[in-house]
Structure formats: structure tokens, C-alpha cells
LUMBA-656928 format. One line per field, with one value per residue (C-alpha): residue number from 1; residue in three letters; x, y, z. Coordinates in pm, 1 decimal, decimal comma, padded with zeros to 6 digits. Layout:
! residues N
pos	[NUM:...];
code	[ALA:...];
xx	[X:...];
yy	[Y:...];
zz	[Z:...];
! end
This chain:
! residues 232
pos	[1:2:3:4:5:6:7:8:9:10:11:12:13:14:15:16:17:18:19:20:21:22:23:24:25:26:27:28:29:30:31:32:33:34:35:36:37:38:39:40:41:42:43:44:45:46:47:48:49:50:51:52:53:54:55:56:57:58:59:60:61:62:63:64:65:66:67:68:69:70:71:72:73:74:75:76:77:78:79:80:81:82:83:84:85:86:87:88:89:90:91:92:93:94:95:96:97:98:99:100:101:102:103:104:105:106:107:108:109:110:111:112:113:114:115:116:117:118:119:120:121:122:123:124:125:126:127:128:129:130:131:132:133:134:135:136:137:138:139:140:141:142:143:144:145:146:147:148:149:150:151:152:153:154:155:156:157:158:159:160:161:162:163:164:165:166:167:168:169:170:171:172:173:174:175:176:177:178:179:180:181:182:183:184:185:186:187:188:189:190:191:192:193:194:195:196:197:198:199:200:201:202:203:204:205:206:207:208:209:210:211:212:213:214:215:216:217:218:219:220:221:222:223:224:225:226:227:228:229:230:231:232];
code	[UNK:UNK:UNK:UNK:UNK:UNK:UNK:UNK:UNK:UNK:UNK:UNK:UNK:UNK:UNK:UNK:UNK:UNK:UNK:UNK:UNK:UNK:UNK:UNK:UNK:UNK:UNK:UNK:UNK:UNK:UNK:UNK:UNK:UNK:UNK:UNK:UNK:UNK:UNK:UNK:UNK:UNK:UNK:UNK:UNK:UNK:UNK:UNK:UNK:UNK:UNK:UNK:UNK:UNK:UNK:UNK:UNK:UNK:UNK:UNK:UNK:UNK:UNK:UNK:UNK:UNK:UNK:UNK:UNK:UNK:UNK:UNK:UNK:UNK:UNK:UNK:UNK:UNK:UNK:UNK:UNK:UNK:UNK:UNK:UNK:UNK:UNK:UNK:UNK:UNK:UNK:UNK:UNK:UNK:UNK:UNK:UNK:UNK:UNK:UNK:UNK:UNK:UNK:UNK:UNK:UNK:UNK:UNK:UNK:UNK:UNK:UNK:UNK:UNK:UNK:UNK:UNK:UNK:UNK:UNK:UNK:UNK:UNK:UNK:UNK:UNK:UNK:UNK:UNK:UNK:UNK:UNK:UNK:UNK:UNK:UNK:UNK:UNK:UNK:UNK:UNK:UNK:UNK:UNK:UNK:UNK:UNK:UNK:UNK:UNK:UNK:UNK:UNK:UNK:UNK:UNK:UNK:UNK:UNK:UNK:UNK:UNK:UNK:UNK:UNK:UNK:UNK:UNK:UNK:UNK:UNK:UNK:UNK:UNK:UNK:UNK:UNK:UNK:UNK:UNK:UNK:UNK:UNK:UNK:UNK:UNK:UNK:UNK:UNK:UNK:UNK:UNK:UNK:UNK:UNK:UNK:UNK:UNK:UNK:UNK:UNK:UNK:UNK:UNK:UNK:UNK:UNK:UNK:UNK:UNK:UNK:UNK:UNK:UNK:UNK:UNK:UNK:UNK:UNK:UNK:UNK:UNK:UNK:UNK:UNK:UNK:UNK:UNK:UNK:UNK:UNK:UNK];
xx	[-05303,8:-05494,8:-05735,1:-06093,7:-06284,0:-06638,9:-06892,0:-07010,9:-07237,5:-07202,2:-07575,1:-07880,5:-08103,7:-07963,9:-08033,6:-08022,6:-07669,6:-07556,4:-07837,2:-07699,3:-07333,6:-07481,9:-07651,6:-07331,6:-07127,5:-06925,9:-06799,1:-06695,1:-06516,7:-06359,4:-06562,9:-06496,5:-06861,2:-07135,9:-07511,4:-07797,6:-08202,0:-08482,4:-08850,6:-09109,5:-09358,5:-09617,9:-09915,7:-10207,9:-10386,1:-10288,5:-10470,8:-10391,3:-10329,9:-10017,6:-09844,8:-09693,7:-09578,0:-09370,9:-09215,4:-09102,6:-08982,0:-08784,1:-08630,2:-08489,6:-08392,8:-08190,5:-08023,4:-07936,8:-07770,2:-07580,3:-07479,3:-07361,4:-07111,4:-07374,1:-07282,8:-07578,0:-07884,3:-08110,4:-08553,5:-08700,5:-09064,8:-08998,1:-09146,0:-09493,8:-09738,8:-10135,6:-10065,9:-09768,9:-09871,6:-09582,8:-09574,1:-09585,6:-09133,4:-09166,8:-09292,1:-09042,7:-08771,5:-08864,9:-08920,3:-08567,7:-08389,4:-08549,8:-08486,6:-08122,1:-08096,5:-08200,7:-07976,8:-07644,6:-07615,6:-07745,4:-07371,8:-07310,1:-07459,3:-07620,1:-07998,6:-08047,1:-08447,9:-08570,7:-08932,4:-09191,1:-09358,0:-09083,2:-09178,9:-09155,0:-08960,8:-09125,2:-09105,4:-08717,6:-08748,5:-08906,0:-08765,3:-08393,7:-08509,6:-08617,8:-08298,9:-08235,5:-07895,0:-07983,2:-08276,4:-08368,2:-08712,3:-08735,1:-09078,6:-09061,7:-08717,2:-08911,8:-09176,4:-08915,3:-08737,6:-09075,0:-09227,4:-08924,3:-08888,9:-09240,8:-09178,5:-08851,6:-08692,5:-08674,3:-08419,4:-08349,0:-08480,1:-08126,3:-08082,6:-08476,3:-08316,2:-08019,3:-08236,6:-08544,3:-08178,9:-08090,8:-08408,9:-08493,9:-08174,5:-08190,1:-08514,4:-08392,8:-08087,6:-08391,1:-08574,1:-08212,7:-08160,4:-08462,2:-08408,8:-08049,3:-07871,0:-07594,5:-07512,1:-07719,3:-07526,8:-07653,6:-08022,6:-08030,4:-08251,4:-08297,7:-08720,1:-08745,2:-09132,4:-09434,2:-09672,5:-10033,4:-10319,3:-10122,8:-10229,5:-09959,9:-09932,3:-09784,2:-09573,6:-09392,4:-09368,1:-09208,0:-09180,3:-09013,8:-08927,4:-09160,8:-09379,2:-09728,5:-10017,5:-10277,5:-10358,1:-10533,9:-10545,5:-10315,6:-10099,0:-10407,9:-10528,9:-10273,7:-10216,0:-10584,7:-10558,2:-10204,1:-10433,6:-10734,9:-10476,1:-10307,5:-10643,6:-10762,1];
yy	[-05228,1:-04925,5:-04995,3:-05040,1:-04737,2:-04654,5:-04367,9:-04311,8:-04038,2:-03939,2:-03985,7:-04115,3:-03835,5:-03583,2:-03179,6:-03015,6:-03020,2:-03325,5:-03443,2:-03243,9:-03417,1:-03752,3:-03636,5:-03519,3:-03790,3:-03831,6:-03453,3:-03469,5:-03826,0:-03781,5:-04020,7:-04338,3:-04341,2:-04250,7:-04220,0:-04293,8:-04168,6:-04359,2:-04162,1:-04344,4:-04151,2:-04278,3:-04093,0:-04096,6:-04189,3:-04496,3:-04607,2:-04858,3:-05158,0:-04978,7:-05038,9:-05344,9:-05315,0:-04935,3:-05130,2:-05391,3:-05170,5:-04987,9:-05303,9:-05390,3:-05038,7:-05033,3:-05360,5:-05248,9:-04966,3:-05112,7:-05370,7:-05079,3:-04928,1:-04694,5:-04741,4:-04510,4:-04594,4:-04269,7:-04309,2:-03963,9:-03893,9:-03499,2:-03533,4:-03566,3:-03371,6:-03315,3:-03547,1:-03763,1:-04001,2:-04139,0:-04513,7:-04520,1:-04459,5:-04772,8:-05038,3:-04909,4:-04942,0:-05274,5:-05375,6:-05267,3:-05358,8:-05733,7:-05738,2:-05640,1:-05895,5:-06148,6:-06104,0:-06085,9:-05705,6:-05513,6:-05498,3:-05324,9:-04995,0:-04767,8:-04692,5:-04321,2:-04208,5:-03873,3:-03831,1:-03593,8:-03869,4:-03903,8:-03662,0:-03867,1:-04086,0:-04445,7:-04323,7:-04297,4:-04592,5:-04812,5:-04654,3:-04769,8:-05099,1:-05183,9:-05093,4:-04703,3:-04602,0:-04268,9:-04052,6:-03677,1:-03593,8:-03316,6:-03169,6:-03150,5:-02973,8:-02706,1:-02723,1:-02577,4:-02291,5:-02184,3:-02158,2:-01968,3:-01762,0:-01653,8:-01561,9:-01391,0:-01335,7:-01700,3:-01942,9:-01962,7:-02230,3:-02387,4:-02366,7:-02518,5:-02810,8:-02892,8:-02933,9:-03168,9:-03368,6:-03413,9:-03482,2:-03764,2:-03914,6:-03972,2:-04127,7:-04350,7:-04424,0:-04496,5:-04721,0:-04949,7:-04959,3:-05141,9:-05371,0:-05425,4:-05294,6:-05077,5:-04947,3:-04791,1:-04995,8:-05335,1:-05214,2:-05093,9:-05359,6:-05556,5:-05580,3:-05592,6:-05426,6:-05698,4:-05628,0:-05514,5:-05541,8:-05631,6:-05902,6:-06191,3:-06185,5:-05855,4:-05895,6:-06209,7:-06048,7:-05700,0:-05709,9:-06099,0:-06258,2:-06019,6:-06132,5:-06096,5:-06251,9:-06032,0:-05994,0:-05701,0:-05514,8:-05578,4:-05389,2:-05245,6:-05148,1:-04945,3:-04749,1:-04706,3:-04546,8:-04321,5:-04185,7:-04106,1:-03925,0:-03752,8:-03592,4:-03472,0];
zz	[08987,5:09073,1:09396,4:09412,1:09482,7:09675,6:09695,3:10040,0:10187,7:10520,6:10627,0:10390,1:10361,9:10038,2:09998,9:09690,5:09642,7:09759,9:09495,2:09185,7:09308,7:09256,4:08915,4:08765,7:08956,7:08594,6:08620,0:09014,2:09009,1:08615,7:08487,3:08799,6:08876,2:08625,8:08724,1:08523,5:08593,3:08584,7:08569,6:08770,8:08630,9:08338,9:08165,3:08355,2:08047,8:08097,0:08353,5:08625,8:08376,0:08249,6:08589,1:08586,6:08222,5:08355,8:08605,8:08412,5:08198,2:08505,2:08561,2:08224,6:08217,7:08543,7:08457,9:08105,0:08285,3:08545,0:08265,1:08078,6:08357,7:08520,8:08907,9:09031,2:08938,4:09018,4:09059,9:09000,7:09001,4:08978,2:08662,2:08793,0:08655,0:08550,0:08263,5:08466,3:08782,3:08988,7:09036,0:09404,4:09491,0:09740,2:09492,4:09223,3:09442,9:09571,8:09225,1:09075,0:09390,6:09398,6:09038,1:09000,0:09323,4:09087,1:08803,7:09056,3:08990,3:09300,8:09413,1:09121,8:09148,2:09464,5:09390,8:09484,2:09526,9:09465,3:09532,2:09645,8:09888,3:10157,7:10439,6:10744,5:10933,2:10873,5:10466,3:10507,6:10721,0:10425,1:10126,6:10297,4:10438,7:10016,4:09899,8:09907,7:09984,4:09965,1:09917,4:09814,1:09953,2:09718,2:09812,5:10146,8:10128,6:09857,8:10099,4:10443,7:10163,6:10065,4:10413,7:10582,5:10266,3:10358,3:10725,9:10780,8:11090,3:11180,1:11069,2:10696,7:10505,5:10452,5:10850,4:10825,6:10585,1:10739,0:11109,1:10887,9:10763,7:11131,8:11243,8:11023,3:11123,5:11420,2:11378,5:11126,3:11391,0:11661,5:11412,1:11321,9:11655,6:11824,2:11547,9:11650,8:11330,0:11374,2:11021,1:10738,6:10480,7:10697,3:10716,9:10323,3:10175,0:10518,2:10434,9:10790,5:10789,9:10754,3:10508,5:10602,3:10359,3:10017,7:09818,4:09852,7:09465,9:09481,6:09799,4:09587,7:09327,2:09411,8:09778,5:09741,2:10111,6:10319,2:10602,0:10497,3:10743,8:10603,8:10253,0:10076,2:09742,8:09441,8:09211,2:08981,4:09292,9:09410,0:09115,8:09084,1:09418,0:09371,3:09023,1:09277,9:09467,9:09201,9:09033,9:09361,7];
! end
């Protein structure tokens, strides 16, 4: 009987090719793991209603898949564009994560994130703590090769990546440890954050078992507010 087997990654935060390993996981393991990408994207024609009806649809997708053998589970908003707005990568991660929790299959499959919105620390932070075991802030990384490209004689912007990789580490190390967790794999889907000005529909709905003690806008309203963003 041939032994179980496990993908790991050495730290949380992904670069380019570390990414492209995970997309093409089939090719690099012979077929042992197989990944499968969700776009949180939607038409911005749309409009705010179509929110909740995307993310349901995320959900059934992602459990389809991980019913289907997919053991990576990948949410990509680099299809964003003038027509595209991305559902906001916290909220669909929440969303699948609680939801694949609920059907007994979130031990079935790693959810990977790619998005343009993780920059800083506290992003990482959240994105992790609602079930991200690994994340590809692709913008900002575009963002350090562009900027170095643009002023030579410095440190190249792969040097520029792997020090941003490093840095948002140990940040994420300081941030486990004043809550006393040790491991990434422990605080991966912890929810140990309290929620600030969301409606407590919303937090039980896609943010299920978080402290909220002051309530705010809803689920129309935040996608009302990440189209505002996008068209400016």
C-alpha cells in the first residue's frame, strides 16, 4: 500500500514561479496532485446584486472540484479588467473556505490565492487566518520588477522580490506569535481577527464564527464599494 502523500511550501507567500508550480501541479507531481482555478472576477455590468449569486457559484464550483479529485483549489482575480471587477479575495476565500468546511471537504484540497490586493502585512495576515495556505500577491511583485527595472544600479527586482517575500514573513511570524500560534498550518483558517463595521448578516454568512460587536454595511454594499473603486 503505497503511502499517503502531502504538498508543502516552505513559507506562505508564492513568486512567480513557485505560482506557475502550483498551476501545473499535474505536470511536476505526474498527475498525484491536480489543481483547479477559480476566477473571482464578474462583469461589472452586473452590478452589486450579482455578488452573492458569483459566490455561490464559487462555492459549488470549488466543491464540485475537490469532489472531482482536484486537491488545489486556486482563486485568481488576474482577470480583472475595465469590463471585470474582482469580488473582494477576502470574502471569496472566507466564503469557499466556510463552505467546503461545511460539506466535510476543506481537508481535501489547499486553497491557493492569487490576487492583486495583498500588499501588506495585515492582508497576508487575514487572507491566511480565512483559510489561505498560500498566496501569490501578484501585483505587488509586478509592481518591485517594474520599479527596479526602471532604476538600475540597485538591487534587481528578483533580489527586490525575494527581500518583500522575507519581509512579509516575518511579519506574519510577529502577528502568529502574539497570538500564541506557532505554525502557519495551525493559524490557516484560525478567524482569529474581530470584525469591525460588517453587517452581522454577512459575518454569519461568509465570515461564520467571527466576533462581531459592531455592525456595519452588507454584502451589496461592499461590492458597491470594490465597483466605486474599480472605475476610479
Amino acid at each position: 500500500m503505497n503511502p499517503p502523500i502531502r504538498l508543502e511550501v516552505h513559507q506562505p507567500v508564492l513568486d512567480f514561479y513557485e505560482m506557475e508550480k502550483i498551476r501545473n501541479i499535474e505536470r511536476y507531481t505526474s498527475g498525484k496532485f491536480k489543481s483547479y482555478e477559480l476566477d473571482i472576477t464578474y462583469p461589472v455590468a452586473w452590478g452589486r446584486e450579482a455578488i452573492e449569486a458569483r459566490l455561490a457559484s464559487l462555492c459549488a464550483q470549488a466543491e464540485d472540484a475537490v469532489r472531482g479529485g482536484f486537491s488545489v483549489i486556486i482563486l485568481s482575480d488576474r482577470m480583472v479588467s475595465p469590463e471585470r471587477v474582482a469580488i473582494p479575495a477576502l470574502l471569496a476565500i472566507s466564503a469557499i473556505h466556510q463552505h467546503l468546511v461545511g460539506r466535510g471537504l476543506r481537508t481535501s484540497a489547499g486553497l491557493v490565492v492569487e490576487t492583486g490586493s495583498a500588499r501588506e502585512v495585515h492582508h497576508f495576515a487575514l487572507l491566511g487566518g480565512y483559510g489561505a495556505e498560500a498566496i501569490h500577491p501578484c501585483v505587488a511583485m509586478e509592481t518591485l520588477l517594474t520599479l527596479h527595472a526602471a532604476a538600475p544600479g540597485g538591487i534587481d527586482g528578483h533580489k527586490a522580490i525575494k527581500n518583500y517575500v522575507k519581509a512579509i514573513g516575518k511579519g506574519l511570524r510577529k502577528v502568529m506569535s502574539k497570538m500564541g500560534i506557532s505554525t502557519y498550518m495551525s493559524y490557516t483558517g484560525a478567524q482569529i481577527f474581530e470584525a469591525v463595521g460588517l453587517a452581522r448578516s454577512m459575518v454569519d454568512k461568509y465570515f461564520t464564527g467571527t466576533t462581531s460587536s459592531v455592525e456595519g454595511i452588507g454584502v451589496f454594499e461592499l461590492a458597491e464599494e470594490a465597483i466605486r473603486i474599480h472605475q476610479a
